[in-house]
FIKOLZA-1660 file (N, C-alpha, C; in steps of 0.1 Angstrom, whole numbers, plus 5000, padded with zeros to 4 digits):
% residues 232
   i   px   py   pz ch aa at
   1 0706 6131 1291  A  X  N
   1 0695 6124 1286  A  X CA
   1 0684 6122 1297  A  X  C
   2 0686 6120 1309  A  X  N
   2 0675 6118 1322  A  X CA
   2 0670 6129 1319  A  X  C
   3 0675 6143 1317  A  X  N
   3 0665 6155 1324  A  X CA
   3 0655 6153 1322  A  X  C
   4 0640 6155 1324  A  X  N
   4 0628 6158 1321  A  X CA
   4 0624 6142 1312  A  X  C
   5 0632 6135 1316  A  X  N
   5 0628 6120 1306  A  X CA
   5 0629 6109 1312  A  X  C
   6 0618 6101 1317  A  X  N
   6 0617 6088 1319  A  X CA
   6 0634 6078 1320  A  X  C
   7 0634 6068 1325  A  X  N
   7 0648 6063 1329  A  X CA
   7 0644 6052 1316  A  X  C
   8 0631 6044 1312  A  X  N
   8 0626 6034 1302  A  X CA
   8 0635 6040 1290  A  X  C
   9 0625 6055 1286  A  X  N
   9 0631 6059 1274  A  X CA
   9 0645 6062 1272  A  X  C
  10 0652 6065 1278  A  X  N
  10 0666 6070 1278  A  X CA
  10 0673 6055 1278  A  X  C
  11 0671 6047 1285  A  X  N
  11 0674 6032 1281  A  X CA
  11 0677 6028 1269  A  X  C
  12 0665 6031 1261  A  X  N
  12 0666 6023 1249  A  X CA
  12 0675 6030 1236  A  X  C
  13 0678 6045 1240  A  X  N
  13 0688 6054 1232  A  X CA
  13 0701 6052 1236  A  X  C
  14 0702 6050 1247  A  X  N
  14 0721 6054 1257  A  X CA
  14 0728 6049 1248  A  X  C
  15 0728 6032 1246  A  X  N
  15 0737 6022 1244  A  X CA
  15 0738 6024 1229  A  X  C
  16 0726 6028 1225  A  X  N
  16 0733 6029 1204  A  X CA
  16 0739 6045 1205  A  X  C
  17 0733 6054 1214  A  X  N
  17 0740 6066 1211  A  X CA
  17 0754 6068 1213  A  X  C
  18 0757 6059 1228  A  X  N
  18 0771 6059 1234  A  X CA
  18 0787 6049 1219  A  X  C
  19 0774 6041 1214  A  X  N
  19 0778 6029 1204  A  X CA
  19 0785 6045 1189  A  X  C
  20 0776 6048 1184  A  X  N
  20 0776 6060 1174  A  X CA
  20 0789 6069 1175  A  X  C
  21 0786 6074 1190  A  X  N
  21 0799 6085 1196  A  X CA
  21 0805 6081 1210  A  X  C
  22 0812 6074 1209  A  X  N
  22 0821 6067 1218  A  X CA
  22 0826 6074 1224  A  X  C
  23 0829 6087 1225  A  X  N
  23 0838 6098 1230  A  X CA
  23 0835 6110 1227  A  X  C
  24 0845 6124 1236  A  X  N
  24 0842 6135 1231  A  X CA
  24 0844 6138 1218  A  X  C
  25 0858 6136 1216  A  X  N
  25 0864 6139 1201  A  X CA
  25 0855 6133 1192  A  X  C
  26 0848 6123 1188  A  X  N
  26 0837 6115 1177  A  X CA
  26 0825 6124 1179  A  X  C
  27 0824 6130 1194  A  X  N
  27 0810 6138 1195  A  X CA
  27 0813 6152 1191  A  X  C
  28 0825 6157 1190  A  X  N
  28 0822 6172 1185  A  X CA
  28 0828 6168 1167  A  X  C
  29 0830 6160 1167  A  X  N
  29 0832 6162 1154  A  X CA
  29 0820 6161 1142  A  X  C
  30 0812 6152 1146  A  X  N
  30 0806 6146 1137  A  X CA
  30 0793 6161 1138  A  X  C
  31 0782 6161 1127  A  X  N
  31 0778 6170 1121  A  X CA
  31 0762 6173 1130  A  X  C
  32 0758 6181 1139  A  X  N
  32 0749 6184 1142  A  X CA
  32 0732 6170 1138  A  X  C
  33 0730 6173 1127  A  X  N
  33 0723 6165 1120  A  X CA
  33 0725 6152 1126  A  X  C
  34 0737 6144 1127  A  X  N
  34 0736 6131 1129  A  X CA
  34 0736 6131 1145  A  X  C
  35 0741 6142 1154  A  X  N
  35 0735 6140 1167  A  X CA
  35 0721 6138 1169  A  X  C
  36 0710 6151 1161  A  X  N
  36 0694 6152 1165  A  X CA
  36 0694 6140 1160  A  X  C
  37 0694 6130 1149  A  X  N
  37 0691 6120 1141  A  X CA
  37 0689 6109 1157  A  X  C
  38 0703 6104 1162  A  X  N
  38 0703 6100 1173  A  X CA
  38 0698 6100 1180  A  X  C
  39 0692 6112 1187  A  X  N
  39 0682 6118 1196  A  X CA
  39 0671 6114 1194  A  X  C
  40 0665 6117 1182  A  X  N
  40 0654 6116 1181  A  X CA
  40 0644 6105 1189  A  X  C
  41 0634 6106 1199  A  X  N
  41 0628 6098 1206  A  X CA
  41 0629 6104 1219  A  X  C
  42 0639 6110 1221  A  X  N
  42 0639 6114 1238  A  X CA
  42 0632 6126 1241  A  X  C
  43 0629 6134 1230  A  X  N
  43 0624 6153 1230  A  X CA
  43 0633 6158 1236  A  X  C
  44 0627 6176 1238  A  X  N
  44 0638 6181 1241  A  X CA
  44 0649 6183 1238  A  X  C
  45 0652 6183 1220  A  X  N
  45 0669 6183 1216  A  X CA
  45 0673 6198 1219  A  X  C
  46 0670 6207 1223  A  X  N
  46 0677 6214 1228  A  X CA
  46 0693 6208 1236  A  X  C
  47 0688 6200 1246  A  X  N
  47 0694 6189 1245  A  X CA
  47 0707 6182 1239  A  X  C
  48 0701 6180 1231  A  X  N
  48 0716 6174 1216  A  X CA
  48 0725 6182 1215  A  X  C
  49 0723 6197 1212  A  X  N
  49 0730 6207 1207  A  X CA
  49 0737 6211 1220  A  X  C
  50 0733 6210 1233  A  X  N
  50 0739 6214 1243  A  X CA
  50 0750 6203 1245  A  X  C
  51 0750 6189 1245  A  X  N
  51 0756 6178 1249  A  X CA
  51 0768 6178 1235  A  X  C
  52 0766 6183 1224  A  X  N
  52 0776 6183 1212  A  X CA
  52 0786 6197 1218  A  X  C
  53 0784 6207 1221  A  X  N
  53 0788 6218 1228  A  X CA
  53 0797 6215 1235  A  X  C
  54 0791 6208 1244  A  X  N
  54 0799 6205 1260  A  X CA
  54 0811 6192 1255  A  X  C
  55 0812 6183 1242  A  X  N
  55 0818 6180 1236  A  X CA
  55 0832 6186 1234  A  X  C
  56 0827 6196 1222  A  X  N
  56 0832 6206 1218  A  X CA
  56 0844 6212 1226  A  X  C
  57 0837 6217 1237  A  X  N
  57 0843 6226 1247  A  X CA
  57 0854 6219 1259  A  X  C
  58 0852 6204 1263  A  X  N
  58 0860 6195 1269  A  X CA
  58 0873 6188 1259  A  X  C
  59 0871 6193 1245  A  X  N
  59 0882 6190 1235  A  X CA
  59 0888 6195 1238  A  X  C
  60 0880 6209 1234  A  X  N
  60 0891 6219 1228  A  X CA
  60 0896 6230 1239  A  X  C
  61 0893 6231 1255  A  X  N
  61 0894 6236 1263  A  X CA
  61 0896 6229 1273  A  X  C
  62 0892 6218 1273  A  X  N
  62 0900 6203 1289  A  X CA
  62 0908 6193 1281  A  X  C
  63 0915 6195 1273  A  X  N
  63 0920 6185 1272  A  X CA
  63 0915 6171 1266  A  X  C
  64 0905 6174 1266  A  X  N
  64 0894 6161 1260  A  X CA
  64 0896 6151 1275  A  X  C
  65 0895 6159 1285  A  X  N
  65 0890 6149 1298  A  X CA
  65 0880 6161 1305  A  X  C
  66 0867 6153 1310  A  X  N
  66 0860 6157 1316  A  X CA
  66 0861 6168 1328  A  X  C
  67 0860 6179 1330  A  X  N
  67 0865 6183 1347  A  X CA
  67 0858 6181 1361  A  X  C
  68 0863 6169 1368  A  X  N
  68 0853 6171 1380  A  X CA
  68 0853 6179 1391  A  X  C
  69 0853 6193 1385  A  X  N
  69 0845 6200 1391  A  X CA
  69 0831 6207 1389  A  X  C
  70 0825 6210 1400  A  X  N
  70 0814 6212 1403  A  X CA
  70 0809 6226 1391  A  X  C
  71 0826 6237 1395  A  X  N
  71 0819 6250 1393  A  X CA
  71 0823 6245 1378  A  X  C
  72 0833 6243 1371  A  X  N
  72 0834 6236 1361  A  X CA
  72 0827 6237 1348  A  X  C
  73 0820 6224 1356  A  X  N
  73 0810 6221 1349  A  X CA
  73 0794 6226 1348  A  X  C
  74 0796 6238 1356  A  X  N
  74 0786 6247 1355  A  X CA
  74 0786 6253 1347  A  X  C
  75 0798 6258 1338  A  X  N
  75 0797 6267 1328  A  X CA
  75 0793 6264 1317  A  X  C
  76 0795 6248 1316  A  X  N
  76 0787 6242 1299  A  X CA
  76 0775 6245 1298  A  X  C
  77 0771 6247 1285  A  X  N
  77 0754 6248 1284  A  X CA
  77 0746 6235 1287  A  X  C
  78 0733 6243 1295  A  X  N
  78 0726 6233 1300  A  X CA
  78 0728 6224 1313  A  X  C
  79 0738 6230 1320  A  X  N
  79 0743 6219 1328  A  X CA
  79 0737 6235 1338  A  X  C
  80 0733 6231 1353  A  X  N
  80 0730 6235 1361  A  X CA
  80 0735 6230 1377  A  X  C
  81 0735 6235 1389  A  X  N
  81 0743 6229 1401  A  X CA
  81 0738 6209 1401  A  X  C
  82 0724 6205 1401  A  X  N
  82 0720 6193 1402  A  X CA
  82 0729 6187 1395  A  X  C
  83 0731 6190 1380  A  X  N
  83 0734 6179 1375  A  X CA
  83 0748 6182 1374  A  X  C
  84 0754 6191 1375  A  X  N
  84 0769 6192 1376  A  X CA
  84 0771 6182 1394  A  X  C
  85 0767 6185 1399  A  X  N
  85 0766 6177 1412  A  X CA
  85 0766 6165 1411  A  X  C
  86 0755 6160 1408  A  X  N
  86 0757 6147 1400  A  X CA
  86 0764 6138 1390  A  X  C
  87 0769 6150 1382  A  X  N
  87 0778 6140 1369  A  X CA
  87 0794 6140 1386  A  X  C
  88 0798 6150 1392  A  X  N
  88 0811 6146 1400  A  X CA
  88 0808 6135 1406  A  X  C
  89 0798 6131 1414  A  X  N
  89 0792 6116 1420  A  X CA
  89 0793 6104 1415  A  X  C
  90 0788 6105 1403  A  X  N
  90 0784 6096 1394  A  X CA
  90 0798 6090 1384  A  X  C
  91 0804 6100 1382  A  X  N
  91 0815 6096 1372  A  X CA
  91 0830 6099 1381  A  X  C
  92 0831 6102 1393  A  X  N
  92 0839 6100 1402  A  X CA
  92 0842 6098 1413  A  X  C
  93 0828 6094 1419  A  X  N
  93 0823 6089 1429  A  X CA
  93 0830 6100 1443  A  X  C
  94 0828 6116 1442  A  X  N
  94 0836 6123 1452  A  X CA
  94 0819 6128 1458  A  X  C
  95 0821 6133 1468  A  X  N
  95 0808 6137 1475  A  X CA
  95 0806 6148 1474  A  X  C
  96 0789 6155 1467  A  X  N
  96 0784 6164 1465  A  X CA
  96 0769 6164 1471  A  X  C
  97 0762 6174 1471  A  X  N
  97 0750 6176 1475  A  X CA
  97 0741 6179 1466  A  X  C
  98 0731 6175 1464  A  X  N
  98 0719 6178 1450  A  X CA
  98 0705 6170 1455  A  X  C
  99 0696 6174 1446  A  X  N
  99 0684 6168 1446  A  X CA
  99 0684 6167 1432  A  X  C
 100 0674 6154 1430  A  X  N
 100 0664 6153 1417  A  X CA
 100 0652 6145 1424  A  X  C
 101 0642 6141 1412  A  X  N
 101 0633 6144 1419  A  X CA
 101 0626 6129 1429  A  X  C
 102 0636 6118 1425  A  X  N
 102 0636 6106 1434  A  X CA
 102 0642 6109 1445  A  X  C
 103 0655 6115 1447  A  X  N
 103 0657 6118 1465  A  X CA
 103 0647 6127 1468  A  X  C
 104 0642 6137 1464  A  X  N
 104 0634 6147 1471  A  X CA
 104 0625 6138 1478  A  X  C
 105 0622 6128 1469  A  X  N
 105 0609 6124 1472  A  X CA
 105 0609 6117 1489  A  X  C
 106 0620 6108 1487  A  X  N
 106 0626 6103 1499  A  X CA
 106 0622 6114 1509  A  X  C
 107 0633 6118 1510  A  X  N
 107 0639 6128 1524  A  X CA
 107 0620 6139 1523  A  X  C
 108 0615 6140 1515  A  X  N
 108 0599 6144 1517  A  X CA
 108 0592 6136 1526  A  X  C
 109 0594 6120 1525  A  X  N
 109 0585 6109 1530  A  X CA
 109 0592 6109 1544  A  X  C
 110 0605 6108 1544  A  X  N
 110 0610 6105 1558  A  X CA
 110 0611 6114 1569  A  X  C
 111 0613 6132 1562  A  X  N
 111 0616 6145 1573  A  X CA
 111 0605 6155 1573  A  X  C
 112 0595 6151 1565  A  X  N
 112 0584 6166 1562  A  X CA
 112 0570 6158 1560  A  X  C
 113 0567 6145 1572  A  X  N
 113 0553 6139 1569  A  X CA
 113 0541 6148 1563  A  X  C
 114 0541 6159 1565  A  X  N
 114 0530 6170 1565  A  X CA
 114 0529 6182 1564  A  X  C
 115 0542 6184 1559  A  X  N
 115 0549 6197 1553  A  X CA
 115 0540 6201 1540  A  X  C
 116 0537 6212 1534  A  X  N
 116 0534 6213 1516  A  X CA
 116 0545 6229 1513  A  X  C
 117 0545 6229 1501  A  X  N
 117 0553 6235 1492  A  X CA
 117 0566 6239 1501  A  X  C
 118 0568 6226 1504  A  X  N
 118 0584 6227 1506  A  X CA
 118 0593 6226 1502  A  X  C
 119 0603 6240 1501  A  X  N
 119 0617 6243 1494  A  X CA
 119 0630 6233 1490  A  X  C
 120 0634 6231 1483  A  X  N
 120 0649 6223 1479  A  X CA
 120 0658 6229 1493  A  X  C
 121 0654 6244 1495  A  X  N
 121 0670 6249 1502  A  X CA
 121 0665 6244 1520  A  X  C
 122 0651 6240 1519  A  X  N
 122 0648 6231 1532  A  X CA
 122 0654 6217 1536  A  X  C
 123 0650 6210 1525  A  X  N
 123 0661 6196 1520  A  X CA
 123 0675 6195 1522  A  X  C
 124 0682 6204 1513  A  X  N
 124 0696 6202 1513  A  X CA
 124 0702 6201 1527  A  X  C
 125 0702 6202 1536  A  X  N
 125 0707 6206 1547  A  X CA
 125 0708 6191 1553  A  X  C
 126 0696 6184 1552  A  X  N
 126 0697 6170 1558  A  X CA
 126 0701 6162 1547  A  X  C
 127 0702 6163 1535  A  X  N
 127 0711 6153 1523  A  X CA
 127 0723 6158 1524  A  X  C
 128 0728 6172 1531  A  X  N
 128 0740 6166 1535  A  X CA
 128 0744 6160 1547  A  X  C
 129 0739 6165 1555  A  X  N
 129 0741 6156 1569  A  X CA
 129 0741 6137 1566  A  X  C
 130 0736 6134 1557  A  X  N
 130 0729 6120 1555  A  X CA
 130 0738 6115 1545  A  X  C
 131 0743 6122 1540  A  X  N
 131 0755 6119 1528  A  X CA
 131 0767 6109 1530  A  X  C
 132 0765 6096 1524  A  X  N
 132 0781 6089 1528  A  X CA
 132 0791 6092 1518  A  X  C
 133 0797 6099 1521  A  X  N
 133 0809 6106 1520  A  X CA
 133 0814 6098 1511  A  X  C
 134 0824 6086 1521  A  X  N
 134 0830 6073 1515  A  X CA
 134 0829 6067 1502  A  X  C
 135 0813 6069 1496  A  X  N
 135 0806 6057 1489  A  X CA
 135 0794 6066 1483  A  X  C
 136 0795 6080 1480  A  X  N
 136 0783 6088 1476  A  X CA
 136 0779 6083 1461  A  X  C
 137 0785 6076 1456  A  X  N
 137 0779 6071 1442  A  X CA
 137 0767 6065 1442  A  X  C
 138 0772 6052 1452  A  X  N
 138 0763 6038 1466  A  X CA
 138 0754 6047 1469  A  X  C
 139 0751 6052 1476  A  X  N
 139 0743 6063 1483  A  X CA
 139 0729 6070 1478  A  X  C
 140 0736 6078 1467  A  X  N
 140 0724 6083 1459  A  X CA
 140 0721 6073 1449  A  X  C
 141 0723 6064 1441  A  X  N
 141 0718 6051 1437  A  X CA
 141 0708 6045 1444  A  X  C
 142 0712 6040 1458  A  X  N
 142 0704 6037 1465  A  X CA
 142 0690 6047 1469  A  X  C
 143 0692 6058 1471  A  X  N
 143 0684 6072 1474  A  X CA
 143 0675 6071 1463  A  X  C
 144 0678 6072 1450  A  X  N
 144 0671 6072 1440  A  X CA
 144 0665 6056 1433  A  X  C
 145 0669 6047 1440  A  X  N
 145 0662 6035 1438  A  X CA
 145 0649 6035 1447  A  X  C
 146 0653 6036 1457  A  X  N
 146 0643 6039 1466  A  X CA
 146 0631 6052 1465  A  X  C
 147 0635 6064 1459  A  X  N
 147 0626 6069 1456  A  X CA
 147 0617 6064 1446  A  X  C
 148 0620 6053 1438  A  X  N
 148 0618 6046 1425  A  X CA
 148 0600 6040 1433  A  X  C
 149 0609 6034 1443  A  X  N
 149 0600 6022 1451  A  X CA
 149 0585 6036 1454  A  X  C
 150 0590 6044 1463  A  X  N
 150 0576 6054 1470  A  X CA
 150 0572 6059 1460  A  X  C
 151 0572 6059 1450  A  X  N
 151 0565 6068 1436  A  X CA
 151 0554 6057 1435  A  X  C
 152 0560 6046 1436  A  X  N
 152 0551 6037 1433  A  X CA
 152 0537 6029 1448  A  X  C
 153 0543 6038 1455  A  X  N
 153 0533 6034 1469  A  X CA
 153 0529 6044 1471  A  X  C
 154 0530 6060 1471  A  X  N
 154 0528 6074 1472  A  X CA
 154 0531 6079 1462  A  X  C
 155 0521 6079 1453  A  X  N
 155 0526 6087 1436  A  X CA
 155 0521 6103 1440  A  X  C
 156 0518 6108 1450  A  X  N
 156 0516 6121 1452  A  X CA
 156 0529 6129 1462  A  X  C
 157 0536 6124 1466  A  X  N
 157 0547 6131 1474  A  X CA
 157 0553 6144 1468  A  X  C
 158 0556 6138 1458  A  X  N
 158 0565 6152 1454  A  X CA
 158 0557 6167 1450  A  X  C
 159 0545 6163 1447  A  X  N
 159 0533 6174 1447  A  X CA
 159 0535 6184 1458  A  X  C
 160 0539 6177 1467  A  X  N
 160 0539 6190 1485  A  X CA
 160 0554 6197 1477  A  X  C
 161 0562 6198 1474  A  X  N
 161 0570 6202 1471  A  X CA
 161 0568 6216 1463  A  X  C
 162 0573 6224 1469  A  X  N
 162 0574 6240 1461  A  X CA
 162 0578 6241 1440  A  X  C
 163 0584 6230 1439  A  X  N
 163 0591 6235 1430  A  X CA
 163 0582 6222 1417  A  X  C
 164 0570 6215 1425  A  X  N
 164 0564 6209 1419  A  X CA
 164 0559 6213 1404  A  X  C
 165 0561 6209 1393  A  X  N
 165 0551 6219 1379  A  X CA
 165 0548 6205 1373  A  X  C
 166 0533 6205 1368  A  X  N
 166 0528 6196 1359  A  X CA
 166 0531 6197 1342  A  X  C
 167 0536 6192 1341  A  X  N
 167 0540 6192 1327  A  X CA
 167 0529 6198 1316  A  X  C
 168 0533 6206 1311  A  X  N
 168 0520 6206 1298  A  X CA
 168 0517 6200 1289  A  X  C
 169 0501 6200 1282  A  X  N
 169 0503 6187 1271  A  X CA
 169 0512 6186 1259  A  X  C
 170 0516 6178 1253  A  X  N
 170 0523 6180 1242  A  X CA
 170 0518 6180 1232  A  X  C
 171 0504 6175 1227  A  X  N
 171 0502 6175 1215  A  X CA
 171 0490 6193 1218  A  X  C
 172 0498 6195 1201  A  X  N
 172 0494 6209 1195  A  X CA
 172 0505 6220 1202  A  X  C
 173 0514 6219 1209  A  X  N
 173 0523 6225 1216  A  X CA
 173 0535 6229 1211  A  X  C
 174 0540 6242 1216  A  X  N
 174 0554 6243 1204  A  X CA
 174 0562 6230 1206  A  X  C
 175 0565 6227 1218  A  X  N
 175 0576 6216 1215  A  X CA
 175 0571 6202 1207  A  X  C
 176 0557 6200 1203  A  X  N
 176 0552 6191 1192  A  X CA
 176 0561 6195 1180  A  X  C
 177 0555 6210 1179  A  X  N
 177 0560 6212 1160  A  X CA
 177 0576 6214 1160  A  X  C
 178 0581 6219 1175  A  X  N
 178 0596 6216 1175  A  X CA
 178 0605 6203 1167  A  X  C
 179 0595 6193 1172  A  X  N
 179 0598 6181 1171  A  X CA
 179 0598 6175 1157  A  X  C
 180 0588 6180 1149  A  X  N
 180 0576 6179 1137  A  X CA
 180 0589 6183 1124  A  X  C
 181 0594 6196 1132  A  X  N
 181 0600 6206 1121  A  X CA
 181 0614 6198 1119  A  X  C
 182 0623 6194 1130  A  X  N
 182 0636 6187 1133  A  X CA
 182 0636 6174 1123  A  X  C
 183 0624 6165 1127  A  X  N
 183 0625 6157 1117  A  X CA
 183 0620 6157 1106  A  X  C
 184 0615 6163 1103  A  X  N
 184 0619 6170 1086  A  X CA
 184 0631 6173 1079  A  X  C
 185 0637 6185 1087  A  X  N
 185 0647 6184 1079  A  X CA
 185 0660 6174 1085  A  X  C
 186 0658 6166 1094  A  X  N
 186 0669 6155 1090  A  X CA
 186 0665 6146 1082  A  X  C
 187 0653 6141 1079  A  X  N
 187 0646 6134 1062  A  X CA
 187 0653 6141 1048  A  X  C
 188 0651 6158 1053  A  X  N
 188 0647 6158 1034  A  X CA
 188 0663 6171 1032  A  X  C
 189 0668 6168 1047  A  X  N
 189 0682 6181 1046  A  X CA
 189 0679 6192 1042  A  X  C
 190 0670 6198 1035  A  X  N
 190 0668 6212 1030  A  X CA
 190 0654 6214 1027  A  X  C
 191 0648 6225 1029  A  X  N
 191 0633 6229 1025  A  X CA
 191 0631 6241 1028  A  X  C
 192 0620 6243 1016  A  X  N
 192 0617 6257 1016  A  X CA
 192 0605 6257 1024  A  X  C
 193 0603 6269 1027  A  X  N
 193 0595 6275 1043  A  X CA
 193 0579 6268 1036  A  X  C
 194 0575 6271 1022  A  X  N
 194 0565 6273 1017  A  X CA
 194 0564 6259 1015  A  X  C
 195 0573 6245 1013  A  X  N
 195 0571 6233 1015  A  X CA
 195 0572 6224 1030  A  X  C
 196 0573 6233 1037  A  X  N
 196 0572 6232 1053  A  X CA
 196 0555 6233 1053  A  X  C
 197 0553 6244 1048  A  X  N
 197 0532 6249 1055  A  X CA
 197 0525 6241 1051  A  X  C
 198 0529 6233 1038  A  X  N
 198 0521 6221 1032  A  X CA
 198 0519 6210 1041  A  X  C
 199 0530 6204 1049  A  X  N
 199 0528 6195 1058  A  X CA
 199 0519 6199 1069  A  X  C
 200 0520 6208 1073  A  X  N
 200 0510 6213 1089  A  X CA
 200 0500 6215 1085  A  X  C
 201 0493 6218 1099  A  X  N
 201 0477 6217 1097  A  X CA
 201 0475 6225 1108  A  X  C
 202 0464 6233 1106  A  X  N
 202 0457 6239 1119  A  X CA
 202 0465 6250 1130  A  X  C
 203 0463 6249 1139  A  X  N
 203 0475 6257 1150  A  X CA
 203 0487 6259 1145  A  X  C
 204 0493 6245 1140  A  X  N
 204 0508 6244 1138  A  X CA
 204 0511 6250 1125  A  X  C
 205 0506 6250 1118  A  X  N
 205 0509 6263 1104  A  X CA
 205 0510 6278 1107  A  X  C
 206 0498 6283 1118  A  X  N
 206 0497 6293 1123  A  X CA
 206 0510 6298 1132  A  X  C
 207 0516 6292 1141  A  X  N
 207 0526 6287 1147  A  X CA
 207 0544 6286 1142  A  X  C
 208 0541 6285 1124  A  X  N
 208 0555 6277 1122  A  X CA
 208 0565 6294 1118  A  X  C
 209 0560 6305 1113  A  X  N
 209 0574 6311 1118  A  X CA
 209 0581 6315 1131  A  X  C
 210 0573 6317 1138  A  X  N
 210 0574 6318 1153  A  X CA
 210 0586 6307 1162  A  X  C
 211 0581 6297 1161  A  X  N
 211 0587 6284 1163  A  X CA
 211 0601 6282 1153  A  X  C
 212 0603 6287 1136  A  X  N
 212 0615 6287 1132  A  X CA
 212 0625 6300 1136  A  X  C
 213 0616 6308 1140  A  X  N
 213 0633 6320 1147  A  X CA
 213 0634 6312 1158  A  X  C
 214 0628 6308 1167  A  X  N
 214 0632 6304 1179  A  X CA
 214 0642 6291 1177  A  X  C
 215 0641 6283 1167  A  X  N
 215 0649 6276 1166  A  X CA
 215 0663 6279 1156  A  X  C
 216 0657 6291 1149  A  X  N
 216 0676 6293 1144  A  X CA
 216 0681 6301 1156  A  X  C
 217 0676 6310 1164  A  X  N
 217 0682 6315 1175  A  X CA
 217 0688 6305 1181  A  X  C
 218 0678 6298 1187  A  X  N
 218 0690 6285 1196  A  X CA
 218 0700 6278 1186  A  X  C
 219 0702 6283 1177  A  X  N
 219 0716 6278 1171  A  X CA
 219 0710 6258 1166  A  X  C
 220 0700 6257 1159  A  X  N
 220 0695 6246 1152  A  X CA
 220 0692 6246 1140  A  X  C
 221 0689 6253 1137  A  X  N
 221 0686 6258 1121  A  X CA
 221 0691 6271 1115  A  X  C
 222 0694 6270 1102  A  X  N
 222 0701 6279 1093  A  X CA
 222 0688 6286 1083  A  X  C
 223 0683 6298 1084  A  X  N
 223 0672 6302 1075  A  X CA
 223 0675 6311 1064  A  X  C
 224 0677 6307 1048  A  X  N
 224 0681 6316 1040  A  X CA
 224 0670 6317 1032  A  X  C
 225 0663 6332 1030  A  X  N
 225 0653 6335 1024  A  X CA
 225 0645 6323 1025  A  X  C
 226 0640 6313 1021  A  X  N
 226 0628 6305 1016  A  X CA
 226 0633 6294 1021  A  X  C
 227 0646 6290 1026  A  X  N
 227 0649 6276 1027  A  X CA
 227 0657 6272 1045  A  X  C
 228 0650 6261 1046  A  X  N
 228 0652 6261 1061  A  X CA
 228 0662 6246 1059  A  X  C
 229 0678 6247 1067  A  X  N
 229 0681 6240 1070  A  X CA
 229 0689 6236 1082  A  X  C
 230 0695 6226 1086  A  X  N
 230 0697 6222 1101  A  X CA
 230 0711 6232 1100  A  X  C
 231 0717 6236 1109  A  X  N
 231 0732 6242 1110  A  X CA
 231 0743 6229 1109  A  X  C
 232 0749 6233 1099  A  X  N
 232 0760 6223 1095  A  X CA
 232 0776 6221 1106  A  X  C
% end
């Protein structure tokens, strides 16, 4: 839920989502639909469908217990070295090495006063040296509270950063009508393509078969001749 999203917004979803699906086994079971339903508010459900997966896959292939390992948990979708790095920290408090974008910011202010488009693979080297071992959970909590704080005294730091990208806008954007189309059909469960074009306007009409292969490819939607619905 953090990737790419505010710690506010994810807040106000965690606790009813975690409430809904208390576990793996309740999260791969229950029906696609009622995960995006959940979701909805955070963007990004690509997301959803990845986190029902990794569900799925921790049932029916770990045992229905998490693996803390690193390479592991590389293989689920959507999970990448950071955040597999991070869920072993976080949910087992063992010591790994990673950035997001609150430590960067740190170890930016404290080892590179004057540095620009500087590398992660420049960083890592002193997040581990810096790393408490003992207590890495303590550690990057603290790391990323503290980057919490300099965002807010130096809202430009992480800009020197190589891997810096400004977000694009969202409105009129695929991931708008991504969004536009999902809740649709968790409202009305089925529709035809030609009661889809009635709702949009402008770009996003022009836009909407484009935007539905791309979403029955990522395995979100089911398209039979005329009628668009979520995959069951």
């Amino acid at each position: 839920m953090l990737q790419q999203t505010q710690t506010g917004r994810v807040a106000e979803k965690f606790l009813s989502f975690v409430e809904k699906f208390p576990n793996f086994v309740t999260l791969s079971k229950v029906p696609l639909e009622d995960v995006l339903r959940a979701w909805q508010g955070l963007g990004y459900n690509r997301r959803a469908i990845a986190l029902k997966k990794i569900a799925e896959s921790v049932v029916h292939d770990h045992n229905g217990e998490l693996p803390d390992s690193v390479e592991l948990l590389k293989k689920f979708p959507q999970i990448g070295h950071n955040t597999a790095s991070s869920i072993v920290t976080f949910a087992f408090n063992k010591p790994t090495v990673f950035i997001e974008t609150n430590i960067r910011r740190v170890y930016i202010y404290y080892f590179f006063p004057n540095k620009s488009k500087l590398t992660d693979k420049e960083i890592l080297p002193i997040v581990e040296k810096t790393l408490d071992k003992k207590n890495p959970r303590k550690w990057y909590y603290a790391l990323m509270d503290y980057g919490v704080m300099l965002k807010k005294l130096y809202p430009n730091l992480n800009k020197r950063s190589a891997h810096y990208r400004k977000q694009t806008p969202f409105k009129d954007s695929n991931r708008q009508l991504r969004g536009e189309l999902l809740k649709l059909l968790i409202k009305h469960k089925i529709l035809k393509i030609s009661e889809i074009e009635k709702t949009l306007k402008g770009n996003h009409a022009k836009k909407l078969m484009t935007v539905l292969s791309q979403l029955e490819k990522e395995e979100f939607i089911e398209i039979n001749g005329d009628t668009v619905q979520i995959v069951k």
